[in-house]
C-alpha positions as CSV (number, residue, x, y, z in Angstrom):
1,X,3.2,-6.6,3.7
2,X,3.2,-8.2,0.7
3,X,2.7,-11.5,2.3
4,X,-0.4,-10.3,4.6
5,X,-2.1,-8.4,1.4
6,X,-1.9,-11.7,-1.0
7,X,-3.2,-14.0,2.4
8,X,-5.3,-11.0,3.0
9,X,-7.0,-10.7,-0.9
10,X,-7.2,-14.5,-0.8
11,X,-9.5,-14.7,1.6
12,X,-11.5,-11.2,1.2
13,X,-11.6,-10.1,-2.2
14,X,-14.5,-11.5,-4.6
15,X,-11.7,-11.4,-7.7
16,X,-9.9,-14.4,-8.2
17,X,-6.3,-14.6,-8.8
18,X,-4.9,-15.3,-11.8
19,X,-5.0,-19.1,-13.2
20,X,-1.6,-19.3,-14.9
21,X,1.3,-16.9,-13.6
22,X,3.7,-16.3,-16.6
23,X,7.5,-14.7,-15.9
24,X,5.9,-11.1,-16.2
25,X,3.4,-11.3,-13.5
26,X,6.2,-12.9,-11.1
27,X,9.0,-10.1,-12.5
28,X,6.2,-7.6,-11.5
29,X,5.1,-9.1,-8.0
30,X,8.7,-9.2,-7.1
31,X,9.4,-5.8,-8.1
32,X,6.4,-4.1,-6.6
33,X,6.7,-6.2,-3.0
34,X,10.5,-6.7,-2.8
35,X,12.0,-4.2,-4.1
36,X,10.1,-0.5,-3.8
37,X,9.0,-1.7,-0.2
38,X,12.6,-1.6,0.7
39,X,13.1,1.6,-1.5
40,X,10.1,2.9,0.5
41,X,11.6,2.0,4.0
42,X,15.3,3.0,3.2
43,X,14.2,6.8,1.7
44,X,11.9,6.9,5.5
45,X,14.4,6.0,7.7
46,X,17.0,8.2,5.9
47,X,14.9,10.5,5.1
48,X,13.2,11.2,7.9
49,X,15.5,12.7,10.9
50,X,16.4,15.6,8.3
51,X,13.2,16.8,8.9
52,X,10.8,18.5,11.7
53,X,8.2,15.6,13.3
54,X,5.1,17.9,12.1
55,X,6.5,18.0,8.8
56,X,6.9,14.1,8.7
57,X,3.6,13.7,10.0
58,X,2.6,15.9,7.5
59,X,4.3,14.0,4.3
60,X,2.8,10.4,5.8
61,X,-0.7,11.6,6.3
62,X,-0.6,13.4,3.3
63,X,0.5,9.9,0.8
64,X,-2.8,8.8,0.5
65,X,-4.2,12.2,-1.1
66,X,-1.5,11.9,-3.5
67,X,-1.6,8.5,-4.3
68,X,-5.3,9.4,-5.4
69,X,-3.9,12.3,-7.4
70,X,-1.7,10.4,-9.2
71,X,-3.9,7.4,-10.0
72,X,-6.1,9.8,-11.4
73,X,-3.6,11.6,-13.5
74,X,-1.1,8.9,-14.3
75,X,-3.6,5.8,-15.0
76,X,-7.0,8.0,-15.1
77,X,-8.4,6.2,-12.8
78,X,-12.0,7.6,-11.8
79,X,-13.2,7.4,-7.7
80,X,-16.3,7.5,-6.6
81,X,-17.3,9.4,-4.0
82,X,-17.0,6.7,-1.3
83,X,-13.5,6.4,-2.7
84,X,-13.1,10.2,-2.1
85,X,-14.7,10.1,1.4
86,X,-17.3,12.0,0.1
87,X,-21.4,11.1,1.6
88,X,-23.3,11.3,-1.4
89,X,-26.3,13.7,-1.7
């Protein structure tokens, strides 16, 4: 994933990437694409037959909401309403 999203915001996103990369921003890369994606996978597939199907399908639909939730409360991000699937008026 990491792999597709970097090809991906290459060629899609209007933000350039950064000019010089120092040993902070690889450390970070690294740590955010290597290492929690595997965390992420392991705590799934361990995870996950200790549980009923609805109430896995129920955790997985529902990690978008919270990742909203927290972005807002950890970082304070602020979405707009197309973020929040919200139609404005």
């Amino acid at each position: 994933m990491a792999v597709l999203g970097s090809l991906g915001s290459l060629i899609f996103e209007p933000t350039p990437w950064p000019q010089q990369w120092s040993g902070s921003l690889i450390i970070a890369f690294v740590i955010t694409s290597v290492f929690t994606t595997t965390y992420a996978f392991w705590a799934m597939t361990t995870f996950q037959n200790r549980t009923t199907p609805t109430r896995a399908a129920l955790i997985y639909t529902l990690e978008p909401v919270f990742a909203a939730v927290f972005s807002v409360w950890l970082a304070a991000d602020r979405l707009s309403p197309v973020e929040l699937s919200l139609s404005p008026g």
